[in-house]
N, C-alpha and C positions, 0 to 999 in steps of 0.2 A: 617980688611978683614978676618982673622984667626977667629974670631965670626961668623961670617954670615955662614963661609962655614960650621963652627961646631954646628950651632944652625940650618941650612940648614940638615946637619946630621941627626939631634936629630929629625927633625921635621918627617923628610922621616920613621924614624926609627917608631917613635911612631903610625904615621897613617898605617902603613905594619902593624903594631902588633895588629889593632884595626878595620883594612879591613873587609869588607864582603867576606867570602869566598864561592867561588860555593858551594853548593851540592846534585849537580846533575843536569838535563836537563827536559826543560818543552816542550812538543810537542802538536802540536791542532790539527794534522793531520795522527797521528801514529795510528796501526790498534785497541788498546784499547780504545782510543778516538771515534774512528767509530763505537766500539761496543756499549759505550755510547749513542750514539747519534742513535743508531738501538734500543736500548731498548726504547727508547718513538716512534719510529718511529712503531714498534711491540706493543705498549700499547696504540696507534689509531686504530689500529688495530687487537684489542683486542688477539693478538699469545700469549699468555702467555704460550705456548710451549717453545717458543722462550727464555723469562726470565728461565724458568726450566732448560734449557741447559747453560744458563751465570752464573745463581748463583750458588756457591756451596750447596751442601743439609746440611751443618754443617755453611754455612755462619754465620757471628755474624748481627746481624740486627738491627737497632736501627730507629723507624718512632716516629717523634720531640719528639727521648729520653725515647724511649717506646722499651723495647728490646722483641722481638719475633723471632717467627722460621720463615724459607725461605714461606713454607706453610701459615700461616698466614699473612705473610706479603703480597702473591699476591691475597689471598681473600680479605685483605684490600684497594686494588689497584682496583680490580675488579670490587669494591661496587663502584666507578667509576662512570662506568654505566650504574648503577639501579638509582642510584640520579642524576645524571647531562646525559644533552644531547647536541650535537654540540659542542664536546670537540673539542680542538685547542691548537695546540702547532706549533711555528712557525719553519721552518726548519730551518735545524742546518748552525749555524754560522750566520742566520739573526741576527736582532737586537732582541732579548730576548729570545734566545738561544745558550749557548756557554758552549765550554766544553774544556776543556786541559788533560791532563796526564802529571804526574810528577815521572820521575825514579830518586830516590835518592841514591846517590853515596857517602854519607861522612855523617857521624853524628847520632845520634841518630835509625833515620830514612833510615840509608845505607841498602840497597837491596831492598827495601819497592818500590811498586809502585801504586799511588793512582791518579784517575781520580777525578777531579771537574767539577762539571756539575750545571751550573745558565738556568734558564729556565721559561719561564709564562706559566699558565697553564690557562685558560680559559674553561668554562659548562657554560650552563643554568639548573638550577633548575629544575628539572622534576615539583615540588610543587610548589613552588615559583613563576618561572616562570624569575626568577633575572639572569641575564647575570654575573656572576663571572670572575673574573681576579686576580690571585692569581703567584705571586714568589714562586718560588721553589728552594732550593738547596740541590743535593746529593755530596755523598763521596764514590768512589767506591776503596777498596784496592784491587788488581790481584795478584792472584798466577796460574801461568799456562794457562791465558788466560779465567779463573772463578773469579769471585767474592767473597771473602772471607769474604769479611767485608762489612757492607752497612751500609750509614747512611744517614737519609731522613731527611729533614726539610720543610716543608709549613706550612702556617697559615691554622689551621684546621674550623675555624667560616664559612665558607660556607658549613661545610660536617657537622657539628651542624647544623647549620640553617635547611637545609633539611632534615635531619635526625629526628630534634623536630616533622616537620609539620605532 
């Protein structure tokens, strides 16, 4: 009986030492999350006023791994729509739109706060004429309520496509 309770010990001991530990809190509703989710909701509607006041003008900027300035990066965004028309993005928290914030409190990453944003992005081809539906995912890191850091990811073969025609 003196075994059980002491391998019972050992057992508790080792999985405490091998635990996941918090660090920090993830919110889908907090007001960085909403800024999120305003920044496409402003890039249907083409305010890229809007994006100039969230990003910082020194943001670090990364579009699928391609580093650029804030400035370049919204004339990138913009070419948009010269090449696609009847862009769509569904609203936030439907099904192919979703975003969180994550405030990190322990690790590496302690005081860091960074937004994840999944989202479909859908055009038709001004040229083409082809309906696109395309994944999207960003990385927004906040200091102050701006954007410091951005990192952009989509499959760019539809903005080729029109772009060759």
């Amino acid at each position: 009986m003196k075994n059980i309770y002491l391998y019972t010990l050992i057992l508790l001991f080792v999985s405490n030492l091998y635990a996941q530990k918090s660090t920090g809190t993830i919110k889908d509703s907090d007001k960085l999350t909403l800024i999120t989710y305003k920044l496409l909701e402003e890039y249907q509607v083409q305010n890229f006023d809007y994006w100039n006041e969230t990003i910082s003008d020194n943001a670090k900027i990364y579009y699928n791994n391609i580093r650029m300035d804030k400035k370049t990066f919204i004339e990138a965004v913009k070419l948009d729509f010269i090449l696609f028309n009847g862009i769509e993005i569904p609203d936030p928290k439907e099904e192919g739109n979703y975003a969180h914030t994550n405030y990190f409190t322990d690790g590496a990453n302690k005081g860091d706060v960074w937004s994840n944003h999944w989202f479909e992005w859908s055009g038709t081809g001004n040229k083409s004429g082809i309906r696109y539906s395309v994944r999207a995912h960003s990385d927004l890191k906040w200091e102050n309520s701006k954007i410091i850091e951005l990192l952009f990811y989509a499959d760019p073969n539809s903005h080729r496509t029109e772009s060759s025609m």
